[in-house]
N, CA, C and O of each residue as an XYZ file, in Angstrom:
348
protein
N      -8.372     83.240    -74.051
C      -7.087     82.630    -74.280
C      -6.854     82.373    -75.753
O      -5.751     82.271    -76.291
N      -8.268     82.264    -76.447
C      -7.368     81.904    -77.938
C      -7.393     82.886    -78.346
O      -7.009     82.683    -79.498
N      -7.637     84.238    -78.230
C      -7.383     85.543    -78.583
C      -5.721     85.451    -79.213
O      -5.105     85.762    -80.233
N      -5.504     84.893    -78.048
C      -3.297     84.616    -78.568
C      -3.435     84.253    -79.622
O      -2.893     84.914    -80.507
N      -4.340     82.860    -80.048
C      -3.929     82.192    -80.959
C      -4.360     80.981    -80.793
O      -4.671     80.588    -79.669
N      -4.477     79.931    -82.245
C      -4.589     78.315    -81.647
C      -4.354     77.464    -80.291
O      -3.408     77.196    -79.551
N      -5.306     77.275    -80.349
C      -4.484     75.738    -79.246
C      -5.097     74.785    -79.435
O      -6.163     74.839    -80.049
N      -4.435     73.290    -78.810
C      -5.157     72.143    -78.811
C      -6.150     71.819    -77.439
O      -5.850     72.107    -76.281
N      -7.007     71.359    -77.745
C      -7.965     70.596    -76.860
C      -6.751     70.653    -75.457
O      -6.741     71.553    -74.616
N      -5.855     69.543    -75.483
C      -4.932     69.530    -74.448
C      -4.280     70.594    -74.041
O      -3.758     70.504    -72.930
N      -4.119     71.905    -74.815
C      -3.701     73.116    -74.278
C      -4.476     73.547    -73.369
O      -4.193     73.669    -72.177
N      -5.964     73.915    -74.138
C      -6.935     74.733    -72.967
C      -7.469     74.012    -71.734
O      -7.640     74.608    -70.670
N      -7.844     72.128    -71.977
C      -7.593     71.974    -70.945
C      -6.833     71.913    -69.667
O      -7.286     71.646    -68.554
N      -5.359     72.258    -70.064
C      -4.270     72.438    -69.547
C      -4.571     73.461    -68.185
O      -4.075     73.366    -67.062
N      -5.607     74.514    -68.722
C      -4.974     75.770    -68.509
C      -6.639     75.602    -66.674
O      -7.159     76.423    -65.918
N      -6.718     74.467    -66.822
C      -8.197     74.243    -65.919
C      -8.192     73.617    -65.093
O      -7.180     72.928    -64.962
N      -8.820     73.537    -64.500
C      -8.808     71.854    -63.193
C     -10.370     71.285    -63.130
O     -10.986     70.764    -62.201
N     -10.696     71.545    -64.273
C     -12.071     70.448    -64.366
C     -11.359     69.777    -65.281
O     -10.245     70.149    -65.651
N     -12.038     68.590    -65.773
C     -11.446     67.532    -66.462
C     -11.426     67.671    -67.684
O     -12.091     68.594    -68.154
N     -10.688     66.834    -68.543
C     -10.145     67.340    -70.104
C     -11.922     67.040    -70.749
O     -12.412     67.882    -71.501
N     -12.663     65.883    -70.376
C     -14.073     65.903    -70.717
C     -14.948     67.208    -70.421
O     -15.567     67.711    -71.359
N     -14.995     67.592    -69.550
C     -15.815     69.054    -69.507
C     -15.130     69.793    -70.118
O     -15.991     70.244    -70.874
N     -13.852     70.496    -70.512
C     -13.841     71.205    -71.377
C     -13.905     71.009    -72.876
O     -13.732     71.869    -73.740
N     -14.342     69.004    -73.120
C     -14.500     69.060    -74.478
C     -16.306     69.290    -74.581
O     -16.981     69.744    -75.505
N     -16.641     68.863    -73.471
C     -18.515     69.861    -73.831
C     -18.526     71.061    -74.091
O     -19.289     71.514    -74.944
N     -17.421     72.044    -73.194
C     -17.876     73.300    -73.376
C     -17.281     73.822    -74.771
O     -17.769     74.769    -75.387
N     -16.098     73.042    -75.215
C     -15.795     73.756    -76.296
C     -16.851     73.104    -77.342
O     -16.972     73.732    -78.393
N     -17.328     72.384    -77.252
C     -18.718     71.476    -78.192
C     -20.044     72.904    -78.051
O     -20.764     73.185    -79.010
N     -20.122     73.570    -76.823
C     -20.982     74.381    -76.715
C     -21.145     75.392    -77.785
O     -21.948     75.627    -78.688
N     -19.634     76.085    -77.126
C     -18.645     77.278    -78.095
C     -18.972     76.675    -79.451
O     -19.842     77.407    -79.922
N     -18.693     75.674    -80.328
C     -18.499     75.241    -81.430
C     -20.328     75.758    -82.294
O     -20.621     76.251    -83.383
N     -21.111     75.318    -81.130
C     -22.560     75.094    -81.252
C     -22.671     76.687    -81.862
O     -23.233     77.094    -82.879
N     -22.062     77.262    -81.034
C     -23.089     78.697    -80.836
C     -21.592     79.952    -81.985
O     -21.418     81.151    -81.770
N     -21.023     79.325    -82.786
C     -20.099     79.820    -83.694
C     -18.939     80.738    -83.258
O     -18.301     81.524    -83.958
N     -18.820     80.486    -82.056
C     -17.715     81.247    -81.210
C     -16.134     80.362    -81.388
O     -15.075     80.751    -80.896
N     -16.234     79.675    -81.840
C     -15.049     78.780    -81.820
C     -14.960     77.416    -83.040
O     -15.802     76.522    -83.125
N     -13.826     77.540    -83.835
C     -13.972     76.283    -84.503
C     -13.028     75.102    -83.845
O     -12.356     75.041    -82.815
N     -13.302     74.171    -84.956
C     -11.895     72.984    -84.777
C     -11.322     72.544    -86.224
O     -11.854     72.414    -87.327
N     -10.472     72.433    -85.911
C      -9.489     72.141    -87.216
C      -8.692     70.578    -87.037
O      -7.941     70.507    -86.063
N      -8.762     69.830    -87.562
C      -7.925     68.141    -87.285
C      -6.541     68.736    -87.559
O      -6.449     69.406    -88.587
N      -5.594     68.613    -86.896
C      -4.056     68.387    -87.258
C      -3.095     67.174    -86.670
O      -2.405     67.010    -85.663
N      -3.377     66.532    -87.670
C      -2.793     64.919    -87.039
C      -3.778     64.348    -86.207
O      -4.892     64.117    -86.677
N      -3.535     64.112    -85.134
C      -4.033     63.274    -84.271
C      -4.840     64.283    -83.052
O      -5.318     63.736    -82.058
N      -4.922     65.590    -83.217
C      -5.080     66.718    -82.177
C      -6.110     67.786    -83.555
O      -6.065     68.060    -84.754
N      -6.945     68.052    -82.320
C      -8.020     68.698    -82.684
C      -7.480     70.664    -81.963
O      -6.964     70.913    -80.874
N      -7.816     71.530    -82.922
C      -6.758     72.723    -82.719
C      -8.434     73.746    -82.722
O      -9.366     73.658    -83.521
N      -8.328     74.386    -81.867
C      -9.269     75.439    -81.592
C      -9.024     76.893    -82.373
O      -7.931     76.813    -82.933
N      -9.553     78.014    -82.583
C      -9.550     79.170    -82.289
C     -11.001     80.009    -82.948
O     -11.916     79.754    -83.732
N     -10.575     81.068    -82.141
C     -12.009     82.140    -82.576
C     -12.652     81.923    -83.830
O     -12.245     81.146    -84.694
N     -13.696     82.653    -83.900
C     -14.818     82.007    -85.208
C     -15.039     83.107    -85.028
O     -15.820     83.471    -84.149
N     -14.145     84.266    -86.143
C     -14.274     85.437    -86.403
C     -15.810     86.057    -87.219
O     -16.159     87.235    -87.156
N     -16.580     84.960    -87.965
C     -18.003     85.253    -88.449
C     -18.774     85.291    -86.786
O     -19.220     86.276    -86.197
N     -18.724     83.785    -86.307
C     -19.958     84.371    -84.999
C     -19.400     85.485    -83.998
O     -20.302     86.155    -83.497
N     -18.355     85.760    -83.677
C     -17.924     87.297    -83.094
C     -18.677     88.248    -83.939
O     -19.395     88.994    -83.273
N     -18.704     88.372    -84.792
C     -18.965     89.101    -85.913
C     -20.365     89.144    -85.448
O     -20.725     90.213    -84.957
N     -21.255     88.144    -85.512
C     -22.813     88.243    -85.340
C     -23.044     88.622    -83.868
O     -24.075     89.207    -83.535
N     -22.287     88.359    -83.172
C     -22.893     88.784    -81.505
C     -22.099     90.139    -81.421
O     -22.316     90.753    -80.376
N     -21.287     90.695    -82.238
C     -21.105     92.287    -82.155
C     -22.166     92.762    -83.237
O     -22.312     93.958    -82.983
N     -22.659     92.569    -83.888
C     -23.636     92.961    -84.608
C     -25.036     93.062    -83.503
O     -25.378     94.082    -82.905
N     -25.485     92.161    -83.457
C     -26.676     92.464    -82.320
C     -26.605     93.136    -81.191
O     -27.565     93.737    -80.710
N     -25.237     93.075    -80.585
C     -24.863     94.014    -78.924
C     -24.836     95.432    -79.494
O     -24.791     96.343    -78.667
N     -24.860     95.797    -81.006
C     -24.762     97.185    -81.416
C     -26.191     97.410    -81.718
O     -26.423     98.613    -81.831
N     -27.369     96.554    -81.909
C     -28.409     96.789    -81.827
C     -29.222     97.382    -80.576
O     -29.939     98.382    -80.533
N     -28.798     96.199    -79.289
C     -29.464     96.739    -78.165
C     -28.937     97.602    -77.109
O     -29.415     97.976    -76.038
N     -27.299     97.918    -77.971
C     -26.492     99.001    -76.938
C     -27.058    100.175    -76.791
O     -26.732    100.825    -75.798
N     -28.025    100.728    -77.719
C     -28.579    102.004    -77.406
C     -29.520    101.764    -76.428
O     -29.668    102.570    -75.510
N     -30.314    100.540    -76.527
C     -31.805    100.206    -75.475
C     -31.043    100.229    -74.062
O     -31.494    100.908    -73.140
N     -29.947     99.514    -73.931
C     -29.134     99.638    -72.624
C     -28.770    100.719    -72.192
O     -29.008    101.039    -71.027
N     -28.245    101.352    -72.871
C     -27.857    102.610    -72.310
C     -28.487    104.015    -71.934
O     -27.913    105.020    -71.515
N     -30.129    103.753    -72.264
C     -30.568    104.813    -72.352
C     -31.354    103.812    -70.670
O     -31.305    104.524    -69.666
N     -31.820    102.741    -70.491
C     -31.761    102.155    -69.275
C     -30.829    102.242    -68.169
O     -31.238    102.043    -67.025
N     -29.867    102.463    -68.352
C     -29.121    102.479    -67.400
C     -28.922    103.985    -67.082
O     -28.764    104.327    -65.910
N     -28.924    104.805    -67.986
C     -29.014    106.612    -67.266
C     -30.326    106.850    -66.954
O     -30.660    107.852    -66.323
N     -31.013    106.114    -67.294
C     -32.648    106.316    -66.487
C     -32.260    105.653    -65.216
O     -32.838    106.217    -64.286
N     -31.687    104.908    -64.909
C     -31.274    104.301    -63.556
C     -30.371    105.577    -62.895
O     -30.823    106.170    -61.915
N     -29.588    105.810    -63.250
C     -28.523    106.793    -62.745
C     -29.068    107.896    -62.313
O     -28.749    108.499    -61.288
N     -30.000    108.223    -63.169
C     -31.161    109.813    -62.711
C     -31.409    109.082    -61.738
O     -30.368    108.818    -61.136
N     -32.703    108.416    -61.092
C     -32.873    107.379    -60.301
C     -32.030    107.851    -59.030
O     -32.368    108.730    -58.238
N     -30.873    107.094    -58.998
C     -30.519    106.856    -57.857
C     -29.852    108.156    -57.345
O     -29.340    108.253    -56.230
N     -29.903    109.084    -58.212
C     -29.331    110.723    -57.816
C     -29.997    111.656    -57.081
O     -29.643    112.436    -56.197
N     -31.667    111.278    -57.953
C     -32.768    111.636    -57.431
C     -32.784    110.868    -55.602
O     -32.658    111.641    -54.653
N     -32.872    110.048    -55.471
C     -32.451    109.294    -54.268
C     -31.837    109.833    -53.494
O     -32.327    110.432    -52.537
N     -30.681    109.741    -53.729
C     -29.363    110.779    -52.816
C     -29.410    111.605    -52.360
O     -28.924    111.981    -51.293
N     -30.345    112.328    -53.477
C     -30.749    113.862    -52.784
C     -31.809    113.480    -52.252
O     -32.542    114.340    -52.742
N     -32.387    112.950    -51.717
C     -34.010    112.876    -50.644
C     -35.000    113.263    -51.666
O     -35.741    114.221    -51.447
N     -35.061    112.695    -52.600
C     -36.364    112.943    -53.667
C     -37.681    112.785    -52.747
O     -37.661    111.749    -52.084
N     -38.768    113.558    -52.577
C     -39.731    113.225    -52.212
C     -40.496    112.175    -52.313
O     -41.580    112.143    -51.731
């Protein structure tokens, strides 16, 4: 959702039906792990993406995307071999 753009605390909880407190842990989580900042504007605390930690967790998923993928067509042989009644 903040892909759109900013919002406040009261926006995204808006958008939930757990309570405005659990989504201020999880965005405390997000905050933790550099996926999300906060910005003060007035009296309202304003969210959006944390274009550096995107940045670091597409950096590493391009590290182990080759280890995955060469796992998962070893799976695919696998289950082909299968299909056909592999001995």
């Amino acid at each position: 959702m903040l892909v759109r753009g900013p919002l406040s605390v009261g926006e995204i909880a808006g958008r939930f039906t757990i309570s405005p407190s659990a989504v201020s842990q999880h965005l405390k989580v997000l905050r933790t792990a550099k996926l999300v900042r906060a910005r003060v504007a007035a009296q309202q605390r304003i969210y959006e993406l944390d274009t550096e930690g995107l940045a670091e967790i597409e950096s590493w998923l391009d590290g182990v995307g080759p280890l995955w993928q060469k796992r998962l067509e070893a799976l695919q042989r696998e289950r082909r071999l299968e299909s056909r009644g592999r001995p």
